[in-house]
C-alpha positions in Angstrom: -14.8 -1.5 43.1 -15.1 -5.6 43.4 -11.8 -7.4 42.4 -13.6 -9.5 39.7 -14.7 -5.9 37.8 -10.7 -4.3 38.3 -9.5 -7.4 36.8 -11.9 -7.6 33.8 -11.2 -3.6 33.2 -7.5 -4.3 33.4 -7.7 -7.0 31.2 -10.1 -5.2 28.6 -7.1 -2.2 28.4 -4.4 -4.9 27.8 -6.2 -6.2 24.9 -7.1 -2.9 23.5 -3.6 -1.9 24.3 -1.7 -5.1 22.2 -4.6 -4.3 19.1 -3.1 -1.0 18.8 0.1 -1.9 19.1 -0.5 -4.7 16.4 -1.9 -2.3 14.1 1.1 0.4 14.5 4.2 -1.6 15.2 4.2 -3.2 11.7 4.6 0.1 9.8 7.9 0.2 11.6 9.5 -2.7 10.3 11.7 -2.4 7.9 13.9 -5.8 6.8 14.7 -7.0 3.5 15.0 -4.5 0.2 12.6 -2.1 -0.2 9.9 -1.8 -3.3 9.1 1.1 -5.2 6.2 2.6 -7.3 7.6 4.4 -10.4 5.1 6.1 -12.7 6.9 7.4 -16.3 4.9 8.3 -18.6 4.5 6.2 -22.0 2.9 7.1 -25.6 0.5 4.4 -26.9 -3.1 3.8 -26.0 -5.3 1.1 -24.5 -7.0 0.1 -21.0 -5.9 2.3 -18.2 -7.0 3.1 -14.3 -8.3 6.3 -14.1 -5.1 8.1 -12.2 -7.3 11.4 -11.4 -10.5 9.4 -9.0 -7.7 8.2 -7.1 -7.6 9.0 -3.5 -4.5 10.1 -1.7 -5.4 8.1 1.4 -6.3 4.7 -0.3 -3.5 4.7 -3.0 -0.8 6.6 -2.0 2.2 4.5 -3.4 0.5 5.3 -6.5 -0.5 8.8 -6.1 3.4 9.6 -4.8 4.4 8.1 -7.8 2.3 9.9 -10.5 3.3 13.4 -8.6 7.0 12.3 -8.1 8.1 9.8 -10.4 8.4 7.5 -7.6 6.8 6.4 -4.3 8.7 6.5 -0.6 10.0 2.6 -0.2 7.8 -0.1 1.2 9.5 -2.7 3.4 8.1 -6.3 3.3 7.8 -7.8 6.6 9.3 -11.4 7.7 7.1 -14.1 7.3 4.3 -11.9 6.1 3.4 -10.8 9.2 3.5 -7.2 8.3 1.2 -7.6 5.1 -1.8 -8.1 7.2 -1.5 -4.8 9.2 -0.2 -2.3 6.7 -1.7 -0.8 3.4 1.0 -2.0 0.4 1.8 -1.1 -2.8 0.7 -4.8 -3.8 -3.1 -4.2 -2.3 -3.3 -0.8 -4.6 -2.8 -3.0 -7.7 -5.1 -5.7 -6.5 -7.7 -2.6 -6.2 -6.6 -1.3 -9.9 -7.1 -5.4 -11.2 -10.5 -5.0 -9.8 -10.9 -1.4 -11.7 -10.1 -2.8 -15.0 -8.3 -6.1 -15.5 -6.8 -5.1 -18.8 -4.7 -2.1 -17.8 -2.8 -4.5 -15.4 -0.1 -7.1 -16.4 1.4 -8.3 -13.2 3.2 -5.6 -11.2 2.7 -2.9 -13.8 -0.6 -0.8 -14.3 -1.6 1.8 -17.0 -2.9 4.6 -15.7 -4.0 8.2 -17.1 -3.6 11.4 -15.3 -4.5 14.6 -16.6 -4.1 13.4 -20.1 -1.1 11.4 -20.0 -0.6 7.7 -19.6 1.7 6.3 -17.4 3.1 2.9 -16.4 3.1 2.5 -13.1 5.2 -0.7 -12.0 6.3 -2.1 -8.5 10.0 -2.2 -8.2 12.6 -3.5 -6.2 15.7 -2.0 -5.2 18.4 -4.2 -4.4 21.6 -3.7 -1.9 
């Protein structure tokens, strides 16, 4: 093998190696205080996210919290570095403002599950 085609082939899985590692080193960081999703269920009617076309895989802060109460925590990274690489509670609302404008008012969301309506807010849990 020529020199010139090791060192691009070495090179090539250094790369691939560091995207990997920037995709699944983020998850890991936890600094700061960790947000919640709750979900409690609330009387009333008006605009809400349809909670049962929700996917497990794309919302799962969300779908945690509709089967639990509450979600497991989400650490923000420093500097938003960690934002870019990681699925957050914050991007599921952003996908539910999309859905239907009205059933969100900043970090809370109505949504209805199997006949109930919940509100569905983004919380932080202070030290």
């Amino acid at each position: 093998m020529r020199t010139i085609t090791r060192n691009v082939l070495i090179g090539l899985g250094v790369v691939i190696v560091v995207l990997v590692a920037l995709g699944a080193l983020p998850s890991y960081l936890q600094s700061g205080d960790p947000y919640y999703v709750s979900a409690t269920p609330v009387e009333g009617s008006g605009p809400t996210v349809n909670g049962s076309a929700l996917s497990e895989q794309r919302f799962p802060y969300t779908t945690a919290a509709l089967e639990s109460g509450r979600s497991s925590p989400y650490w923000r990274g420093p500097i938003g570095f960690k934002e870019s690489f990681t699925h957050t509670p914050f991007d599921e609302f952003a996908a539910f403002r999309q859905r239907d404008p009205r059933a969100v008012n900043g970090s809370v969301a109505y949504v209805s599950d199997d006949g109930t309506r919940y509100r569905v807010a983004i919380t932080r849990e202070t030290a």
